[in-house]
C-alpha positions in Angstrom: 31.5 -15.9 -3.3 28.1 -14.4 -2.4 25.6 -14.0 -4.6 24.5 -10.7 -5.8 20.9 -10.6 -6.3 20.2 -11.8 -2.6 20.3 -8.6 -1.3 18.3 -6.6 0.9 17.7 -3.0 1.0 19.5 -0.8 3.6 19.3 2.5 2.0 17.6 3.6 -1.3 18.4 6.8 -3.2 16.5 6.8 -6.0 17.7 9.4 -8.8 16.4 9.6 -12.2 17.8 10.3 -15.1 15.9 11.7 -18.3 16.3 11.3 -21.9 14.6 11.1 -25.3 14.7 7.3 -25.5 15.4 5.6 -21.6 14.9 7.0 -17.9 17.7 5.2 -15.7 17.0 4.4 -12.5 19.8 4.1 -10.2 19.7 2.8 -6.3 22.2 1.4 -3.7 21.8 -1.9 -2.0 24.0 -3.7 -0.1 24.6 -7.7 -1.5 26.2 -9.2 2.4 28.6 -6.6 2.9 29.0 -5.6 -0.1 27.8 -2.0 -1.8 26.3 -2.6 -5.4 24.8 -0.3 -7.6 21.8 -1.5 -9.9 20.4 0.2 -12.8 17.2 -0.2 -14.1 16.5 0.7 -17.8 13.0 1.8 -18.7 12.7 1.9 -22.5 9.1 3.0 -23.4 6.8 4.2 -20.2 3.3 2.8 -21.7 5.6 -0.8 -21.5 6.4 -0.6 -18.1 5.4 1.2 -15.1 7.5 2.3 -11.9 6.6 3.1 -8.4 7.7 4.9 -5.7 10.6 3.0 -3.7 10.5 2.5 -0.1 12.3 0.7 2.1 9.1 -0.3 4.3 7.7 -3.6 3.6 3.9 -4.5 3.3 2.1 -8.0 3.1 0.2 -7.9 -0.1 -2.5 -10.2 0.8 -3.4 -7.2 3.8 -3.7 -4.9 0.9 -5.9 -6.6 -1.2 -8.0 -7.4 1.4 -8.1 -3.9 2.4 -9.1 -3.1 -0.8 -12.2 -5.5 -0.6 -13.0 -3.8 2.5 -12.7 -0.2 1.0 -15.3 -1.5 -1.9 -17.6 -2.3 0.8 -17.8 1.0 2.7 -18.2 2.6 -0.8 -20.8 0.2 -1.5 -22.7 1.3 1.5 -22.2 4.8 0.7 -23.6 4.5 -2.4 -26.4 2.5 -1.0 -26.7 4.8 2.2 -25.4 8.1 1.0 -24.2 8.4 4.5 -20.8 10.9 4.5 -19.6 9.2 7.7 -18.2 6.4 5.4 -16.7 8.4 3.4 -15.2 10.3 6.6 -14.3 7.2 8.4 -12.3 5.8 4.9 -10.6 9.5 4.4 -9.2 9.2 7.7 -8.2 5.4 7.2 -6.5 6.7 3.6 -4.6 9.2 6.0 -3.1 6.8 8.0 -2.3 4.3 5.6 -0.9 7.4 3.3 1.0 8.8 6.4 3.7 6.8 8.8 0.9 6.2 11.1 -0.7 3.1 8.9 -0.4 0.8 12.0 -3.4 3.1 13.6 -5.3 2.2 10.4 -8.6 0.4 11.6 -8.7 -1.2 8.2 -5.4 -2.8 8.1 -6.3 -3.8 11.6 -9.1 -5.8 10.1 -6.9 -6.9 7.3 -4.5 -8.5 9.6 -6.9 -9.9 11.7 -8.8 -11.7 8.6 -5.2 -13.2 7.1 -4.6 -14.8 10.4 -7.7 -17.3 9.8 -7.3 -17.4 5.9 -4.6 -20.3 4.4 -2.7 -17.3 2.5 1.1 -16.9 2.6 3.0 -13.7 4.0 4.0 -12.5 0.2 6.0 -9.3 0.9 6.0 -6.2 -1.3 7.6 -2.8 -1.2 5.4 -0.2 0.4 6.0 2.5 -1.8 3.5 2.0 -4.6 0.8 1.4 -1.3 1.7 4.1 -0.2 1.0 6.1 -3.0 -2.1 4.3 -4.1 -3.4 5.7 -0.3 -2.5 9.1 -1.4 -4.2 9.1 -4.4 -7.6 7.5 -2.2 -7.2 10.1 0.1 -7.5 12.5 -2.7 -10.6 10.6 -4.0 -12.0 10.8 -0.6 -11.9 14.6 -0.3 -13.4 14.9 -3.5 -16.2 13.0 -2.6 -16.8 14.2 0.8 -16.6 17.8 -0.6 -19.0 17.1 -3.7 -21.3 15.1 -1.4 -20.9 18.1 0.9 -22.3 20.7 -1.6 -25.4 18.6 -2.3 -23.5 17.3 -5.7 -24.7 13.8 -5.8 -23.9 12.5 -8.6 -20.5 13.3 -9.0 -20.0 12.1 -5.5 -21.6 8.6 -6.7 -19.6 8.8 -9.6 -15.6 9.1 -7.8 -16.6 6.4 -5.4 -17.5 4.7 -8.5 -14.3 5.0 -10.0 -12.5 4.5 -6.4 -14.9 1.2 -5.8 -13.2 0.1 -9.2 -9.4 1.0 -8.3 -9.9 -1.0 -5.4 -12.3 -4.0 -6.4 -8.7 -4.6 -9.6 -6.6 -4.5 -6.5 -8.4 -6.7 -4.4 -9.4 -9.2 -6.4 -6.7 -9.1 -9.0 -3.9 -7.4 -7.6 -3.7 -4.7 -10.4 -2.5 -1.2 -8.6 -4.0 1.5 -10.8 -2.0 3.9 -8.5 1.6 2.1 -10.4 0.6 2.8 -14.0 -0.9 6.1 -13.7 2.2 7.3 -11.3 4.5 7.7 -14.1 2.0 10.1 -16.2 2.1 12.0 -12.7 5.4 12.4 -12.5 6.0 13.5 -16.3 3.2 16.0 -15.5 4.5 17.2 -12.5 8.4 16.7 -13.6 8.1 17.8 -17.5 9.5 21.3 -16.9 12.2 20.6 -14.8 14.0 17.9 -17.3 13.5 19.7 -20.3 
């Protein structure tokens, strides 16, 4: 008899399901051959946070390492003040945010960093990445626009706050995209399951 749990994902259709006390999350994966549905119960949201689901696959360690890399071009914008950084990381967020994240020049780096460091290939759903690059190319615009109408400060201060988002994921492996994404999507959401 095959086992269950070693699956891998062919198709995901992720529905959610709202009440007062549990979401449900339901998907289809296919166990050898064999279609089974799991269900996911979330019981309190500050407990536990969910992601986006994809059925990409990243390497971890290239994130994290990209997320080193992204603290030191904010770093030198800070130091510099120079908007190409902020340009040149925008347009990296796009790619990485988009389906063109092999034509990101810092994953490039990334991958080309891993192959002389004695990590493991740890594999991770690309979904919650995904939306993490979203969320820096939002911080991007915001400081390229405030840096663009001479507003300094609040430029310095969201690259702050995106130097921190990716200095926990880089050296810890804390996604702040993952637990704020489920605030997002009760803000965005609220209306349509009440």
């Amino acid at each position: 008899m095959p086992n269950l749990w070693d699956f891998t994902l062919l198709q995901i259709k992720p529905t959610l399901y709202r009440n007062k006390y549990m979401i449900v999350f339901c998907s289809m994966a296919v166990a050898r051959g064999l279609f089974i549905s799991k269900t996911l119960i979330i019981r309190n949201m500050k407990n536990y946070a969910f992601c986006p689901i994809s059925d990409n696959k990243i390497n971890e360690r290239v994130a994290r390492i990209n997320g080193v890399l992204t603290v030191l071009i904010l770093l030198a914008f800070g130091y510099t003040h120079n908007i190409l950084f902020i340009v040149f990381l925008g347009i990296d967020f796009l790619f990485r945010a988009t389906s063109y994240s092999s034509y990101s020049l810092l994953g490039i780096t990334s991958r080309a960093f891993l192959k002389y460091l004695p990590f493991e290939t740890q594999w991770i759903n690309a979904g919650p990445k995904i939306f993490a690059a979203r969320i820096g190319l939002l911080f991007t615009s915001l400081i390229f626009f405030s840096a663009l109408f001479s507003l300094s400060t609040a430029s310095l201060v969201i690259a702050a706050i995106l130097a921190l988002f990716s200095f926990l994921e880089g050296a810890f492996g804390i996604c702040v995209a993952c637990i704020i994404y489920p605030y997002i999507y009760k803000l965005i959401y609220q209306t349509k399951f009440r």
